[in-house]
ZALUMTOR-512645 format. One record per residue: residue number from 1; x, y, z of N, C-alpha, C in turn; residue in one letter. Coordinates in Angstrom, 3 decimals. Example, Ala and Ser with C-alpha at 12.3 -4.5 7.8 and 13.67 -1.06 7.14 Angstrom:
2
<atom pos="1" n_u="13.190" n_v="-5.690" n_w="7.800" ca_u="12.300" ca_v="-4.500" ca_w="7.800" c_u="13.200" c_v="-3.300" c_w="7.800" code="A"/>
<atom pos="2" n_u="12.850" n_v="-2.250" n_w="7.080" ca_u="13.670" ca_v="-1.060" ca_w="7.140" c_u="12.900" c_v="0.030" c_w="7.870" code="S"/>
***
This chain:
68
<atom pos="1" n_u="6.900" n_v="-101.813" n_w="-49.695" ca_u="7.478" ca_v="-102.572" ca_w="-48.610" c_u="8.883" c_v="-102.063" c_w="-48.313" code="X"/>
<atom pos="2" n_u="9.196" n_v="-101.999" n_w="-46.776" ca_u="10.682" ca_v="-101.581" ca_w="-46.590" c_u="11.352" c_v="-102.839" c_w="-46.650" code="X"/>
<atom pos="3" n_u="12.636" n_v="-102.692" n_w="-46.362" ca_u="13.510" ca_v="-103.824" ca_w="-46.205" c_u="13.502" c_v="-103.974" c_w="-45.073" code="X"/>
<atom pos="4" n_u="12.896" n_v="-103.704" n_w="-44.051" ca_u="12.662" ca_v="-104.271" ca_w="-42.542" c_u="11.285" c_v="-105.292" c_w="-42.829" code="X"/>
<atom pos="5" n_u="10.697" n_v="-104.765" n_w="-43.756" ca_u="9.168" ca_v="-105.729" ca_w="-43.344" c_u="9.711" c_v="-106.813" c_w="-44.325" code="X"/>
<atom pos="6" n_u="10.610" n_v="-106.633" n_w="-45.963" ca_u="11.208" ca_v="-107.771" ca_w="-46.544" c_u="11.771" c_v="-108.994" c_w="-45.543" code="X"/>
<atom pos="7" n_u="12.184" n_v="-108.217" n_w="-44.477" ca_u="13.254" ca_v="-109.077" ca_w="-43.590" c_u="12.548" c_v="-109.624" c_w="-43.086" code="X"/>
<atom pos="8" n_u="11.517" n_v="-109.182" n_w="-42.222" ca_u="10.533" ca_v="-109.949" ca_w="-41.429" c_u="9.637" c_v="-111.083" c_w="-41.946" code="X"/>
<atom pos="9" n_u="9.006" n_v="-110.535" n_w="-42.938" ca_u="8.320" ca_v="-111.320" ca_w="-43.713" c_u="9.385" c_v="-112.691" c_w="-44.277" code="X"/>
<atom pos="10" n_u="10.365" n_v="-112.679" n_w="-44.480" ca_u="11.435" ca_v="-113.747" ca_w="-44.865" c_u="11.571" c_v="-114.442" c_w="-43.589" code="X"/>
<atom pos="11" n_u="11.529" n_v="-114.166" n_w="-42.727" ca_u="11.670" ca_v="-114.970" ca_w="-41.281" c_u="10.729" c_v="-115.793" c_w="-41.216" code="X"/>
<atom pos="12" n_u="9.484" n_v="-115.622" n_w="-42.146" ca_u="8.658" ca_v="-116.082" ca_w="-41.846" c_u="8.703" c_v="-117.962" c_w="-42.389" code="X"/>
<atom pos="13" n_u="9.552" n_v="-117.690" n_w="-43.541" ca_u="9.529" ca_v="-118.786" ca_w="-44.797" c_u="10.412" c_v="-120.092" c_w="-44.650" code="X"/>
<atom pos="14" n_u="10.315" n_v="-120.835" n_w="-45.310" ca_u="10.474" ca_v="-122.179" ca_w="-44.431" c_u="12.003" c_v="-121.581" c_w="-45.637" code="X"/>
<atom pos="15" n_u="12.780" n_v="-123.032" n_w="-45.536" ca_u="13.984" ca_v="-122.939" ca_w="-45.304" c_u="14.302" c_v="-123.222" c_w="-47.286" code="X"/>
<atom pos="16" n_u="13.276" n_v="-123.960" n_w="-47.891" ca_u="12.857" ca_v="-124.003" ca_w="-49.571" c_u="12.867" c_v="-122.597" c_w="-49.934" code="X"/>
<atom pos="17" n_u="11.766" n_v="-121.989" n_w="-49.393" ca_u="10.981" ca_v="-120.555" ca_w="-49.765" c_u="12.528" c_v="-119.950" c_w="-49.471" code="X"/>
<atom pos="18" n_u="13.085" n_v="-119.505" n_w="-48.667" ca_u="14.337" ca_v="-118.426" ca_w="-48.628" c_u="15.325" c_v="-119.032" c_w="-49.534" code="X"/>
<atom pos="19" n_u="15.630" n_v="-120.159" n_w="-49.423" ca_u="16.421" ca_v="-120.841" ca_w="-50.813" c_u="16.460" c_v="-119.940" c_w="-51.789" code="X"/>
<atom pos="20" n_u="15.347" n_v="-120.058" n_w="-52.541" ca_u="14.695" ca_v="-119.474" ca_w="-53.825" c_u="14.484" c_v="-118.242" c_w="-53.663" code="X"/>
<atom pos="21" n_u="14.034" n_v="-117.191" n_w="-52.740" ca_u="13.986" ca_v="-115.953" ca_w="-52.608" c_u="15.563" c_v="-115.128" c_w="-52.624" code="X"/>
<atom pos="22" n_u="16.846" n_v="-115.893" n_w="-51.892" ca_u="18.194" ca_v="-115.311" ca_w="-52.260" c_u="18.331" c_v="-115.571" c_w="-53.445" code="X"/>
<atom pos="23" n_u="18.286" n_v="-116.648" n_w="-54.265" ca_u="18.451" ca_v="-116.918" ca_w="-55.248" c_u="18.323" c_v="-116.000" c_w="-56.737" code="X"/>
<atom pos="24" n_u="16.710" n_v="-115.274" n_w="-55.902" ca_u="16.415" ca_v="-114.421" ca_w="-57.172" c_u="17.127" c_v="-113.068" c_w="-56.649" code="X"/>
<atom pos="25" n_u="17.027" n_v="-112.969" n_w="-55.156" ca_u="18.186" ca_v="-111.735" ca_w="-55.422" c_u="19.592" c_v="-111.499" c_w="-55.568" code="X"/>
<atom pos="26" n_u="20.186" n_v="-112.844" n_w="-55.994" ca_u="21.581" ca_v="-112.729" ca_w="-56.513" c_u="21.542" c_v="-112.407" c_w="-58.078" code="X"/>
<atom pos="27" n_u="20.319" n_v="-113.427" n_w="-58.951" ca_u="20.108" ca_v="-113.001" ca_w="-60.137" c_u="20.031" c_v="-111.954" c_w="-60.511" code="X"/>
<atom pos="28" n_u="19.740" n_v="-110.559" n_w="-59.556" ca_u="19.264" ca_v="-109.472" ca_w="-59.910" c_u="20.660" c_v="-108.617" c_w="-60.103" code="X"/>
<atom pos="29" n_u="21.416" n_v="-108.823" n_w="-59.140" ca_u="22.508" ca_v="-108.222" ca_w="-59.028" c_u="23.368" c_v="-108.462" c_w="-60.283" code="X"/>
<atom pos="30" n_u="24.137" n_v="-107.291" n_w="-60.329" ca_u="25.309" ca_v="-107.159" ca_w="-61.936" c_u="26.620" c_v="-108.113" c_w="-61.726" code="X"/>
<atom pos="31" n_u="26.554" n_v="-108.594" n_w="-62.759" ca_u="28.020" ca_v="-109.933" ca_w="-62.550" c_u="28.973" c_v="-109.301" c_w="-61.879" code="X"/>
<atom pos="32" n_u="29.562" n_v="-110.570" n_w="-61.434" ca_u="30.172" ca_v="-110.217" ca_w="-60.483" c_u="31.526" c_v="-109.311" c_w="-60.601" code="X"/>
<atom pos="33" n_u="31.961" n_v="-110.242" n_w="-61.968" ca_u="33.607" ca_v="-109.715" ca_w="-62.550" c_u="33.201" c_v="-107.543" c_w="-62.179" code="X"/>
<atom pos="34" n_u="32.328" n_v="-106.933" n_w="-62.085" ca_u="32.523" ca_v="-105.794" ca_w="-61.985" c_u="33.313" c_v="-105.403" c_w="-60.672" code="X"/>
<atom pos="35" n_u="33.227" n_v="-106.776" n_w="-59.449" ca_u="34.019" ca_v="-106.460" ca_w="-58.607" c_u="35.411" c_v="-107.151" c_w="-58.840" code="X"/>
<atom pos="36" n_u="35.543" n_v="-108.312" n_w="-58.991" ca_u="36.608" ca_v="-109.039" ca_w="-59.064" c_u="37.621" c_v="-108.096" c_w="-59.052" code="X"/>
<atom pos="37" n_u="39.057" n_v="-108.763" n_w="-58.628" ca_u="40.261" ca_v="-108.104" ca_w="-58.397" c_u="40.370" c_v="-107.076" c_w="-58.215" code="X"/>
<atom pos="38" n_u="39.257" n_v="-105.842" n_w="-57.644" ca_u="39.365" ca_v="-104.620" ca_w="-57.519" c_u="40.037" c_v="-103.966" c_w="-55.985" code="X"/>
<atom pos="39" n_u="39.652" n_v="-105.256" n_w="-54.999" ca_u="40.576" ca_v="-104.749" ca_w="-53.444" c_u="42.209" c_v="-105.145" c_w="-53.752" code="X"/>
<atom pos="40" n_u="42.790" n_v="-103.983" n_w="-53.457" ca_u="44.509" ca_v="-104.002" ca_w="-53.577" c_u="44.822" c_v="-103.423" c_w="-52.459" code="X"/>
<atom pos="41" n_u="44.266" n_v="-102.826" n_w="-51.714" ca_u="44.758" ca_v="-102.452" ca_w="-50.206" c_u="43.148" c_v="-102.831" c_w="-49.539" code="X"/>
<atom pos="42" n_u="43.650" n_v="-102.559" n_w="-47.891" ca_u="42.338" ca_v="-102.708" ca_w="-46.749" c_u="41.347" c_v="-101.550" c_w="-46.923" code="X"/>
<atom pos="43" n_u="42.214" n_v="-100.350" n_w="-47.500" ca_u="41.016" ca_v="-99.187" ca_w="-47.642" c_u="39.717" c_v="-99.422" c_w="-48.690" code="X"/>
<atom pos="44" n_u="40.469" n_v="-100.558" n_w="-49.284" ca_u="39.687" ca_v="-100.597" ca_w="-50.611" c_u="38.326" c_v="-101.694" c_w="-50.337" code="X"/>
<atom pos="45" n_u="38.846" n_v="-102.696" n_w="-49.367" ca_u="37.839" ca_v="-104.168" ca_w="-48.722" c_u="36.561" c_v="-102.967" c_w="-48.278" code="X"/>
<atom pos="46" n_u="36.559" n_v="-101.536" n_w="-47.670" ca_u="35.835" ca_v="-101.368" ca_w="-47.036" c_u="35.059" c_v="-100.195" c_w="-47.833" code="X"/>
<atom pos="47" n_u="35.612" n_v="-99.688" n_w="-48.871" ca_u="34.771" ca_v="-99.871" ca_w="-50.127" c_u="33.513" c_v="-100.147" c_w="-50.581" code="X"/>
<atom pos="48" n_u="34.488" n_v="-101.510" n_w="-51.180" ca_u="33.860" ca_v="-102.675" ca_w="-51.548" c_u="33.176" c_v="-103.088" c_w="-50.957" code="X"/>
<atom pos="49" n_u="32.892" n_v="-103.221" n_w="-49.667" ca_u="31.856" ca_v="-103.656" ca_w="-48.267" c_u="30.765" c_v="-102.850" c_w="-48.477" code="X"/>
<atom pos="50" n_u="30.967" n_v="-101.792" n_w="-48.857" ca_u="30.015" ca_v="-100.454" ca_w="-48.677" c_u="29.182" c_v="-100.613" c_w="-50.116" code="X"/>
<atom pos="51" n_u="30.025" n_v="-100.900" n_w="-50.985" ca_u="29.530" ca_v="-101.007" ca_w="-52.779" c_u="28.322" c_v="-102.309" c_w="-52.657" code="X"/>
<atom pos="52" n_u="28.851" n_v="-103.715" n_w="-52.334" ca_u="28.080" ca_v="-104.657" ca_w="-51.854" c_u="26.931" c_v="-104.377" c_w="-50.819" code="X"/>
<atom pos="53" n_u="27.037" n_v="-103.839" n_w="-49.918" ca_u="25.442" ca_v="-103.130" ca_w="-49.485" c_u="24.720" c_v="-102.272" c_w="-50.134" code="X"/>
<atom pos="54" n_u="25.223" n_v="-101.786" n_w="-50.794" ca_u="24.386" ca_v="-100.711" ca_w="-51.515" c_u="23.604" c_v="-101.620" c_w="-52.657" code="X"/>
<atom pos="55" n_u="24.444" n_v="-102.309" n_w="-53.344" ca_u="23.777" ca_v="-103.105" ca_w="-54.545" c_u="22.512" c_v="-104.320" c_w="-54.001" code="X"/>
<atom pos="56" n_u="23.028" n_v="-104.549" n_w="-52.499" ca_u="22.048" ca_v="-105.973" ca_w="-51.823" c_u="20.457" c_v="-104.888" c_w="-51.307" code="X"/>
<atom pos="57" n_u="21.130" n_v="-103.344" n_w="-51.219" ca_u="19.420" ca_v="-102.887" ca_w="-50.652" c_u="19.031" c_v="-102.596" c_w="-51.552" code="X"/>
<atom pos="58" n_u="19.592" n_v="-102.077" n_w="-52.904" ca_u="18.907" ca_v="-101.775" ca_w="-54.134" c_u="18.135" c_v="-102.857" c_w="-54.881" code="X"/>
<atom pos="59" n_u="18.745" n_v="-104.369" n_w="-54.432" ca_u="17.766" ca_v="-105.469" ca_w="-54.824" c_u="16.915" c_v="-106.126" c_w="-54.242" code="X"/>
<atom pos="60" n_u="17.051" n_v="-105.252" n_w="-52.883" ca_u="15.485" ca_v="-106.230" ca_w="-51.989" c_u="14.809" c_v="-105.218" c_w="-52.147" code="X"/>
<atom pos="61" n_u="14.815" n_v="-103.552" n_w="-52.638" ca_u="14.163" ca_v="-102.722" ca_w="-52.904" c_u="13.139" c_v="-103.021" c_w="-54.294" code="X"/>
<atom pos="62" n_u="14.213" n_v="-103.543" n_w="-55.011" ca_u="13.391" ca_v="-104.188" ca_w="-56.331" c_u="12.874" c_v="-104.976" c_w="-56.127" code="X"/>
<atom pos="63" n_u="12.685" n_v="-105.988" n_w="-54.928" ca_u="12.087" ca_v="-106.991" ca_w="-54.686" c_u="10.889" c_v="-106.898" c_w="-53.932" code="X"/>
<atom pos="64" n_u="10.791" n_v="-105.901" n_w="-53.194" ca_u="9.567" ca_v="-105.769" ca_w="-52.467" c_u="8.893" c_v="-104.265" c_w="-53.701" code="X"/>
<atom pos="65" n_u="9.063" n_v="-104.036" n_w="-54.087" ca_u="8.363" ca_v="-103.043" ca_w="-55.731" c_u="7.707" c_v="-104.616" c_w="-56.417" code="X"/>
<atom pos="66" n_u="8.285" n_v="-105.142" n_w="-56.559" ca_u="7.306" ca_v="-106.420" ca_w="-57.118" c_u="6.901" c_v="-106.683" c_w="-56.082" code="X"/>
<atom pos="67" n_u="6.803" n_v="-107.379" n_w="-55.391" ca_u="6.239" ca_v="-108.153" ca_w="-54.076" c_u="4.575" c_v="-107.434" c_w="-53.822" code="X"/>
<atom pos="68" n_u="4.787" n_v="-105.829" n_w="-54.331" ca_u="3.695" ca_v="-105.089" ca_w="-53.886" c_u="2.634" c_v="-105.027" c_w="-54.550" code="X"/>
***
């Protein structure tokens, strides 16, 4: 499954079902303290913006690998 059909297919789910579906993909993700206090300038927010997407497609990637 891509993360376009993850997405779609989540559109589908009542408002319980997505509850519980973010839920498990926050669990998946590495604590958080690995980011904490790490932006000290604006160059760094966008980064960090970039670090946080990367880790959110790597876990709906793991999520639709199960799903399948």
């Amino acid at each position: 499954m891509t993360v376009e059909e993850i997405l779609k297919a989540a559109q589908g789910l009542s408002f319980e079902e997505r509850r519980k579906l973010i839920q498990g993909l926050f669990q998946q993700l590495p604590p958080s303290t690995q980011l904490s206090g790490s932006v000290v300038s604006v160059g760094d927010l966008e980064a960090g913006t970039q670090t946080i997407r990367e880790m959110v497609s790597r876990s709906l990637e793991r999520t639709a690998a199960q799903l399948d």
